[in-house]
DSSP file (Angstrom, degrees, kcal/mol; ACC not computed):
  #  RESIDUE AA STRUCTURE BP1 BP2  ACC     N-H-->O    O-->H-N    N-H-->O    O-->H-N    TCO  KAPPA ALPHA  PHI   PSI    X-CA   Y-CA   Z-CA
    1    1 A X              0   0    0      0, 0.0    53,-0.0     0, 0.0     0, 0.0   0.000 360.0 360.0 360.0 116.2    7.8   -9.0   11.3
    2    2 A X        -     0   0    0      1,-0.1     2,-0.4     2,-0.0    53,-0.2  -0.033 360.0-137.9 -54.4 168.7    7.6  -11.2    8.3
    3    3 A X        +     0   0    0     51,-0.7     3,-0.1    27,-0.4    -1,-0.1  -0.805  22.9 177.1 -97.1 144.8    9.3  -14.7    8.1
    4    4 A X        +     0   0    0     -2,-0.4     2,-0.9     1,-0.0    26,-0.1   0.327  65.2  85.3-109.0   6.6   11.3  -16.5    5.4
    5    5 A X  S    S-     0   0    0     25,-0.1     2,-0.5    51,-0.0    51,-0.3  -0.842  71.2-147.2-118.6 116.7   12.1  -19.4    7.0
    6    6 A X        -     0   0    0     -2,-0.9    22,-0.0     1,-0.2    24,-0.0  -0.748   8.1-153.5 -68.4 110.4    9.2  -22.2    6.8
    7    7 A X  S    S+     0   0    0     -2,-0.5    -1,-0.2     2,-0.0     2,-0.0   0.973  81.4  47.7 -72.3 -36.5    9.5  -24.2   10.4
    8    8 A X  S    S-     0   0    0     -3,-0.1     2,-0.3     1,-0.1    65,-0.0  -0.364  77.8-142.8-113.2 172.6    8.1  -27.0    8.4
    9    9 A X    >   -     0   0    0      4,-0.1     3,-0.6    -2,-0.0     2,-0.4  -0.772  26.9 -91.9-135.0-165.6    8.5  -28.8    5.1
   10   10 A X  T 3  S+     0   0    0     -2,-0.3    16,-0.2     1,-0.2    94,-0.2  -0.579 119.0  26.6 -79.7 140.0    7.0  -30.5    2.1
   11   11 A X  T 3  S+     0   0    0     14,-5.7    -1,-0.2    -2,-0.4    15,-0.1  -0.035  94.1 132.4 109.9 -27.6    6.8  -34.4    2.8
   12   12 A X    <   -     0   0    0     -3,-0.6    13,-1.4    89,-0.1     2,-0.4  -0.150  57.1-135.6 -60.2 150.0    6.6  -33.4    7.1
   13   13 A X  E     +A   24   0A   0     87,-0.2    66,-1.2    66,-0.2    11,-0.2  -0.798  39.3 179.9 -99.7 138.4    3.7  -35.4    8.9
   14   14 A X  E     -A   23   0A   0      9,-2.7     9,-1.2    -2,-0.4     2,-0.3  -0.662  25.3-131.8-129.5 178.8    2.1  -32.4   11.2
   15   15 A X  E     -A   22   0A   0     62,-0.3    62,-0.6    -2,-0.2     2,-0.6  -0.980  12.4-133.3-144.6 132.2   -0.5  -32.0   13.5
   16   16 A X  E   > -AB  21  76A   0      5,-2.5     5,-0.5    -2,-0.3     4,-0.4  -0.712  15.5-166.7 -89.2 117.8   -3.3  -29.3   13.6
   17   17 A X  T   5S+     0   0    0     58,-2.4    -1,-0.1    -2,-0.6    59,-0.1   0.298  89.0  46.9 -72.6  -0.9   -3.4  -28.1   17.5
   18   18 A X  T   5S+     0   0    0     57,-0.4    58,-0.0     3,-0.1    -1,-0.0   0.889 124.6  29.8-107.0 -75.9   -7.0  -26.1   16.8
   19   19 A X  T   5S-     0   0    0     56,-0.1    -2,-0.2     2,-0.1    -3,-0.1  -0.028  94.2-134.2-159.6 -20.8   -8.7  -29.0   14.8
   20   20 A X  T   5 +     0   0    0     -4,-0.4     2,-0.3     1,-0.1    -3,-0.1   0.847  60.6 137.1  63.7  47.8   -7.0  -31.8   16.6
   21   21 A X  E   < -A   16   0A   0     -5,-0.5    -5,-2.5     2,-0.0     2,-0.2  -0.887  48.1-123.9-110.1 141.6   -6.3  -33.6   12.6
   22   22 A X  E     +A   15   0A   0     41,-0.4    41,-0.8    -2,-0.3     2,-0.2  -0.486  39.5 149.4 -42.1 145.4   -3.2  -35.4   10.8
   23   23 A X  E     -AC  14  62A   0     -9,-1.2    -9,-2.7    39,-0.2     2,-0.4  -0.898  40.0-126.0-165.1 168.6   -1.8  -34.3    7.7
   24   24 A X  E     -AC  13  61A   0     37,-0.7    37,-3.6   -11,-0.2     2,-0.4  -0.924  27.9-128.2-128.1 171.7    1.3  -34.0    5.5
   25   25 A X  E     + C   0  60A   0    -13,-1.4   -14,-5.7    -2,-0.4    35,-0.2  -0.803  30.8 169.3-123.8 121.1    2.4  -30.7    4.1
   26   26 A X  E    S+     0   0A   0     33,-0.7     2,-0.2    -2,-0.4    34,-0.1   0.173  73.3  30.2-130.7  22.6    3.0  -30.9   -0.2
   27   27 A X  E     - C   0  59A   0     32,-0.6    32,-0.9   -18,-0.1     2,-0.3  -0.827  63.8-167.6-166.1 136.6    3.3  -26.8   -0.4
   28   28 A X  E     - C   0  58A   0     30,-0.2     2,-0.5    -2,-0.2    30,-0.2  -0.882   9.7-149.0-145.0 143.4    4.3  -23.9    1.6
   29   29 A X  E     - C   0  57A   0     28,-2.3    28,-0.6    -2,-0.3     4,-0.0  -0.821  19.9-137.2-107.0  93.0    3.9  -20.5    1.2
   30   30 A X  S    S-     0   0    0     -2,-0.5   -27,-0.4    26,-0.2     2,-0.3   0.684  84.8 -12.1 -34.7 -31.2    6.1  -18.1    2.3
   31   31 A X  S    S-     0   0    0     26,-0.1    25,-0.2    25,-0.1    23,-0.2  -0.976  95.9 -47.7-152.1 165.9    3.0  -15.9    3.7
   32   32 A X        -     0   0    0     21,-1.3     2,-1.0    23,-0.5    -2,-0.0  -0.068  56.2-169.6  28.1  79.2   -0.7  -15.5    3.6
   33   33 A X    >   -     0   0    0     -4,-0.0     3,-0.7     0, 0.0    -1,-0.1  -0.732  18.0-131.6-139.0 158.1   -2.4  -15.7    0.0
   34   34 A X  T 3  S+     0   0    0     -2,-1.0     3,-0.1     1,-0.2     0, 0.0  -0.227  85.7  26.0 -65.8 142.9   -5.6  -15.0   -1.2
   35   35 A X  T 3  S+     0   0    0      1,-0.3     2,-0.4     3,-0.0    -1,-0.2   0.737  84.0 137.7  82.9  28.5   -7.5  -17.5   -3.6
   36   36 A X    <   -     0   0    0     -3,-0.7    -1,-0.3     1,-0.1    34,-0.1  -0.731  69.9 -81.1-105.5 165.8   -5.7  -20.3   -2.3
   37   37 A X        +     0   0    0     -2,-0.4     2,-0.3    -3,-0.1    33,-0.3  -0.224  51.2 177.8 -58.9 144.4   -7.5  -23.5   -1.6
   38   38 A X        +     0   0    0     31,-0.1    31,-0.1    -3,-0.1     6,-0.1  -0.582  19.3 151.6-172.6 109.7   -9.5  -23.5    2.1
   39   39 A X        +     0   0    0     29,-0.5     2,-0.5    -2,-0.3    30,-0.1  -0.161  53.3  69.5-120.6  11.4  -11.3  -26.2    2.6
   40   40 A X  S    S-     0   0    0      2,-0.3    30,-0.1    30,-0.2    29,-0.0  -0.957  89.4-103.4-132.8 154.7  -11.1  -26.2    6.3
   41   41 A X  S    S+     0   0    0     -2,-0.5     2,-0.1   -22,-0.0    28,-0.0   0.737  92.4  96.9 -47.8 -13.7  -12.5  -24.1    8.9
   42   42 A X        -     0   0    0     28,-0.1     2,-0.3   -23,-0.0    -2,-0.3  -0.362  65.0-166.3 -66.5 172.7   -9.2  -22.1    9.6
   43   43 A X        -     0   0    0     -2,-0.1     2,-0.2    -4,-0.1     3,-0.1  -0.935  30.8 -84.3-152.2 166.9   -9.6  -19.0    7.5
   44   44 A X        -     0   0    0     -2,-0.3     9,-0.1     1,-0.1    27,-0.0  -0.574  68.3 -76.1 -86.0 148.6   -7.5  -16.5    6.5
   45   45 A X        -     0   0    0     -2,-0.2    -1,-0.1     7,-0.1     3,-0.1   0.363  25.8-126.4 -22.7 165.9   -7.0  -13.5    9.3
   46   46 A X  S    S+     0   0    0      1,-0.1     2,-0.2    -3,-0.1    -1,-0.1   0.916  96.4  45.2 -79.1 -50.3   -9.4  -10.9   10.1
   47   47 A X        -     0   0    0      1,-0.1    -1,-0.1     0, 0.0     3,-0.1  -0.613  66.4-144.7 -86.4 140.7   -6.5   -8.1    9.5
   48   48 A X  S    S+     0   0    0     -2,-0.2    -1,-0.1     1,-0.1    -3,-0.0   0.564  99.5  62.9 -87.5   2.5   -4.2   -8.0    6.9
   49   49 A X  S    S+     0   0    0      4,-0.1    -1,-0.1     3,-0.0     5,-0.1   0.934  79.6 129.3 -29.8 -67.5   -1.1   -6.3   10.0
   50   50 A X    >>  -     0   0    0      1,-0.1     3,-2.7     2,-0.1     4,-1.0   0.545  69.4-142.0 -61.8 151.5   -1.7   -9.5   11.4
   51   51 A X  H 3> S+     0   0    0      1,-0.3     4,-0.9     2,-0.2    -1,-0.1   0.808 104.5  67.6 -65.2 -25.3    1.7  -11.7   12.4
   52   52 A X  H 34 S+     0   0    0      2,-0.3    -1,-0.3     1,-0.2   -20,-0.3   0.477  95.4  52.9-109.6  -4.3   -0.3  -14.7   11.2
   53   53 A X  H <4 S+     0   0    0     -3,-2.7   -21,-1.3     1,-0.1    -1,-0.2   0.775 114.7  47.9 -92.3 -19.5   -0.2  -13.2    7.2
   54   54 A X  H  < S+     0   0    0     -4,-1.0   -51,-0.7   -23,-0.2    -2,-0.3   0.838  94.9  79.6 -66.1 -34.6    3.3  -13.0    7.7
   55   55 A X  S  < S-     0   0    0     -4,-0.9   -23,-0.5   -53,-0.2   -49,-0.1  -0.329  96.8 -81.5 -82.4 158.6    4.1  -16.6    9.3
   56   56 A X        -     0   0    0    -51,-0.3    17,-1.3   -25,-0.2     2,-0.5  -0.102  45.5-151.6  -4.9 120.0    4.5  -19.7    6.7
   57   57 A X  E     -CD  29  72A   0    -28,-0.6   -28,-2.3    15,-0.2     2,-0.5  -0.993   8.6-138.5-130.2 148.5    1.3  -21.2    5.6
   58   58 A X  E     -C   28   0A   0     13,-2.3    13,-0.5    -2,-0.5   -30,-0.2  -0.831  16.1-141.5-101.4  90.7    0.8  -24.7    4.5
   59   59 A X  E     -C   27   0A   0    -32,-0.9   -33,-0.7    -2,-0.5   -32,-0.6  -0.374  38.7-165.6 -61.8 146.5   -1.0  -26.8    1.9
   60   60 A X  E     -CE  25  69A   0      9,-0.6     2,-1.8   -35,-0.2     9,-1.2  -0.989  20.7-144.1-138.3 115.6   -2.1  -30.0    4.0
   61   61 A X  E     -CE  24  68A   0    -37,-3.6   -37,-0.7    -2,-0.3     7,-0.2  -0.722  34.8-133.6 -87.5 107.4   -3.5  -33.7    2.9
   62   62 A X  E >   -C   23   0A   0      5,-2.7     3,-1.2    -2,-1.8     2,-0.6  -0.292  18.1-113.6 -51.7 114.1   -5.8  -34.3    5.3
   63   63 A X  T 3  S+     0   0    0    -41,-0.8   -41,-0.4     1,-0.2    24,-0.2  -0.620  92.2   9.4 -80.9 126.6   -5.8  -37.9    7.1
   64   64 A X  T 3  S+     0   0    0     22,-3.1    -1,-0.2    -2,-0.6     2,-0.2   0.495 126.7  57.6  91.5  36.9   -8.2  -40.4    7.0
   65   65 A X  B <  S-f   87   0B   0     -3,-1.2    23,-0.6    21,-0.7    -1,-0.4  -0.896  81.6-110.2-159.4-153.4   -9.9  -38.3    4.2
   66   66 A X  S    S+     0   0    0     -2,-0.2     2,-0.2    21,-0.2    21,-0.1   0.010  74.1 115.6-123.3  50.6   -9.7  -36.5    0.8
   67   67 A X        -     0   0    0     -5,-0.3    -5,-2.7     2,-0.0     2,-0.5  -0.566  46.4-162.4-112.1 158.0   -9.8  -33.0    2.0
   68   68 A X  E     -E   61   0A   0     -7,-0.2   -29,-0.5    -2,-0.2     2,-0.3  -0.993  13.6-175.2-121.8 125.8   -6.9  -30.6    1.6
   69   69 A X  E     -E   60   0A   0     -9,-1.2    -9,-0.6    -2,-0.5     2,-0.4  -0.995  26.0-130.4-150.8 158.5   -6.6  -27.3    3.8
   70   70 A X        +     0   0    0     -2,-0.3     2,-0.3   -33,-0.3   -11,-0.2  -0.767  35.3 176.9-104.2 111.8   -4.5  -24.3    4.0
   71   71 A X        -     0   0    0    -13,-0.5   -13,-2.3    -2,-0.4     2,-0.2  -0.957  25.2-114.4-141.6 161.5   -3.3  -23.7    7.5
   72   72 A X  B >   -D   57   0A   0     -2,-0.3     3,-2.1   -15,-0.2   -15,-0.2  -0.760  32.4-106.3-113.0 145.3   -1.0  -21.2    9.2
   73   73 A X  G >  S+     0   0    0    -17,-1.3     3,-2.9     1,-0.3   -16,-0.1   0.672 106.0  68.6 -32.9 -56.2    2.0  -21.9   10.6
   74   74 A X  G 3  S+     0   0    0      1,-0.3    -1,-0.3   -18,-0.2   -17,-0.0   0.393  96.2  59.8 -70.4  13.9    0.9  -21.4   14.5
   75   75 A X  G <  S+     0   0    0     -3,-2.1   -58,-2.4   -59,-0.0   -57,-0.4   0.503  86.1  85.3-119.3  25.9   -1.1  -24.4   14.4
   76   76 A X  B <   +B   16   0A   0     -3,-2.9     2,-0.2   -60,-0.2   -60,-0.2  -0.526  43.2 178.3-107.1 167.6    0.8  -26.8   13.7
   77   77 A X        -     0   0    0    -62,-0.6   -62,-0.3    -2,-0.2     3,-0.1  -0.848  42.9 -91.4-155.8 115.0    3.1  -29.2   15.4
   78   78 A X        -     0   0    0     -2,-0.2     2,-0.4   -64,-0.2   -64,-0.2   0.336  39.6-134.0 -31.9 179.9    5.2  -32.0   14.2
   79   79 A X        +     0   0    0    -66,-1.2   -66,-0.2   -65,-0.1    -1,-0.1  -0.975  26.0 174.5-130.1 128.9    3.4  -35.4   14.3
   80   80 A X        +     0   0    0     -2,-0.4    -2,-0.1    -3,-0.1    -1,-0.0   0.221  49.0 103.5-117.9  26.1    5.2  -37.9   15.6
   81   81 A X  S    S-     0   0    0      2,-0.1     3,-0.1     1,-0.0    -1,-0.0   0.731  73.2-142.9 -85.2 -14.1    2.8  -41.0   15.7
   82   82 A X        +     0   0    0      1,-0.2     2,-0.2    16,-0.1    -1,-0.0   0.971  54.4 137.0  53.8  62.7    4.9  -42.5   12.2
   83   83 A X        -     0   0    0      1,-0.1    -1,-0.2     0, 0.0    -2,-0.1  -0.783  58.5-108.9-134.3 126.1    1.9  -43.8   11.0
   84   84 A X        -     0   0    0     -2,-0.2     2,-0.5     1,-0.2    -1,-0.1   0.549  32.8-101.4 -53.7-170.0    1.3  -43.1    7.2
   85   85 A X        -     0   0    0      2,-0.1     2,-0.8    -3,-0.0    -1,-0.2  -0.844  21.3-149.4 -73.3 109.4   -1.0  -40.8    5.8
   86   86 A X        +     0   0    0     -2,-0.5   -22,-3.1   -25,-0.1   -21,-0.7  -0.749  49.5 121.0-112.7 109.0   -4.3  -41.9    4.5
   87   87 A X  B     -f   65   0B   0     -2,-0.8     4,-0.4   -24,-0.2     3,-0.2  -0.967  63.1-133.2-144.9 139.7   -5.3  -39.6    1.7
   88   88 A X  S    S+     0   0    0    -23,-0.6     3,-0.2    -2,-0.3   -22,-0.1   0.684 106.9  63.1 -72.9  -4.5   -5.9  -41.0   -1.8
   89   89 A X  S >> S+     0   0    0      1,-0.1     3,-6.9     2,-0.1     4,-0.7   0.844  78.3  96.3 -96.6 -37.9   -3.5  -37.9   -3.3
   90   90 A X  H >> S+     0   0    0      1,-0.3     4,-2.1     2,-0.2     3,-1.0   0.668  84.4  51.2  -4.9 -65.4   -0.1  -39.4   -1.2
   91   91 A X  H 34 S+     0   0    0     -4,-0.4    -1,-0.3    -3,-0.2    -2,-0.1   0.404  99.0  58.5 -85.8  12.8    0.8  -41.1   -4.2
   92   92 A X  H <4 S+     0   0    0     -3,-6.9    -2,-0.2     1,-0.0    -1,-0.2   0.513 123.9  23.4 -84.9 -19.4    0.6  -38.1   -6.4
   93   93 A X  H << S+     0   0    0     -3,-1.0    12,-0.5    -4,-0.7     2,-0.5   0.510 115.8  52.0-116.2 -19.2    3.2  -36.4   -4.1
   94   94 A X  E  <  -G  104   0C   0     -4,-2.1    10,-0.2    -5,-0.4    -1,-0.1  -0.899  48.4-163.8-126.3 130.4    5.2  -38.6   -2.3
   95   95 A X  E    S-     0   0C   0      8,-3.7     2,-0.3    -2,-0.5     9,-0.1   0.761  78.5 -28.1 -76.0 -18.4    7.4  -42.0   -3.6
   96   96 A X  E     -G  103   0C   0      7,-1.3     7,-2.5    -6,-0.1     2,-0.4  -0.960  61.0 -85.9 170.3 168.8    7.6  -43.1    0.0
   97   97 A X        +     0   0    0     -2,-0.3     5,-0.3     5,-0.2     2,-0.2  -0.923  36.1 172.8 -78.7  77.6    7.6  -43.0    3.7
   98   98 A X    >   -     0   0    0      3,-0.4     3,-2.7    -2,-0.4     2,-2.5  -0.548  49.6-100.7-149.5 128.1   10.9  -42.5    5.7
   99   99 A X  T 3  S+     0   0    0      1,-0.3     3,-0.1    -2,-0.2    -2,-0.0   0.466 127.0  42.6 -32.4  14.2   11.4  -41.9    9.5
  100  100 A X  T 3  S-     0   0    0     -2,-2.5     2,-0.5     1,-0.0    -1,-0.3   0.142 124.3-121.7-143.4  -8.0   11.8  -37.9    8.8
  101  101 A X    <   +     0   0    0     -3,-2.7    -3,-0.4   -89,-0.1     2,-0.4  -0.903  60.7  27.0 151.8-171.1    9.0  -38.3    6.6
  102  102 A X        -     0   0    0     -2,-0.5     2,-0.4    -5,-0.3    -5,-0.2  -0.781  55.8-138.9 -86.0 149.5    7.3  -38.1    3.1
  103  103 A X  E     -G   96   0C   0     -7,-2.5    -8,-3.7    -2,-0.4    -7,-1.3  -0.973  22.8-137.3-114.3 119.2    9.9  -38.3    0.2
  104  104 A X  E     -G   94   0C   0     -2,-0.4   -10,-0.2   -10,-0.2     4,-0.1  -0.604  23.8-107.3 -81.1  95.7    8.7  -35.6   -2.4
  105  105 A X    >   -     0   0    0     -2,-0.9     3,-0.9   -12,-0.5    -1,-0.1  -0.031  14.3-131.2 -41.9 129.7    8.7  -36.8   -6.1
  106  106 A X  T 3  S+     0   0    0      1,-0.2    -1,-0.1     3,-0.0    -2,-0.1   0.630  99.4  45.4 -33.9 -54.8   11.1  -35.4   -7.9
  107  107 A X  T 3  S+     0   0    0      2,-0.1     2,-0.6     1,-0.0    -1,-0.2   0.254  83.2 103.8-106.3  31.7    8.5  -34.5  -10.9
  108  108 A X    <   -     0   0    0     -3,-0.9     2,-0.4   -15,-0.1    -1,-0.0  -0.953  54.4-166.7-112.3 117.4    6.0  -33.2   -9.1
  109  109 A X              0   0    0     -2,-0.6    -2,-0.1     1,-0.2    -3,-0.0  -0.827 360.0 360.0-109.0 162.5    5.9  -29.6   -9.2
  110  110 A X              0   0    0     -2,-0.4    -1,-0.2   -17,-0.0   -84,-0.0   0.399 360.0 360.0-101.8 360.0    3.6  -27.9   -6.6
């Protein structure tokens, strides 16, 4: 059954539960779509049926690197360690750090 509702947002600091990585989320995608960026070892489903092309997927700045990846909603988990991001792109998306978060400039469209 498809989703609309994104559990996460742009600017949240997450945590990959497969891949054990930090990241903060500067796109999400209401489902599944091909020819988006994947640059990490999740991949897109085998079937296109599958609940997981339905769920939310997530553009990700990776931390403590300058890698980006596309990850579906059921492997993420908030982050709650409140300590920033280090990805050189941060300050292409975000104006600053906040207890809830990234705060996503205003003239940055995704």
């Amino acid at each position: 059954m498809p989703t609309d509702t994104a559990k996460y947002n742009v600017g949240q600091v997450i945590h990959h539960t497969l891949f054990d990585y930090r990241g903060v989320i500067i796109d999400v995608d209401p489902e599944f779509r091909v020819g988006s960026e994947l640059n990490a070892p999740e991949r897109r489903p085998a079937h296109r049926n599958s609940q997981t092309n339905t769920r939310p997927w997530y553009h990700v700045l990776v931390d403590g690197t300058a890698d980006r990846t596309y990850v579906s909603e059921q492997n993420l988990e908030p982050d709650f360690e409140g300590v920033p991001i280090d990805h050189p792109d941060v300050i292409d998306y975000f104006n600053e750090q906040t207890a809830k978060g990234y705060v996503h400039r205003p003239d940055k469209i995704n």
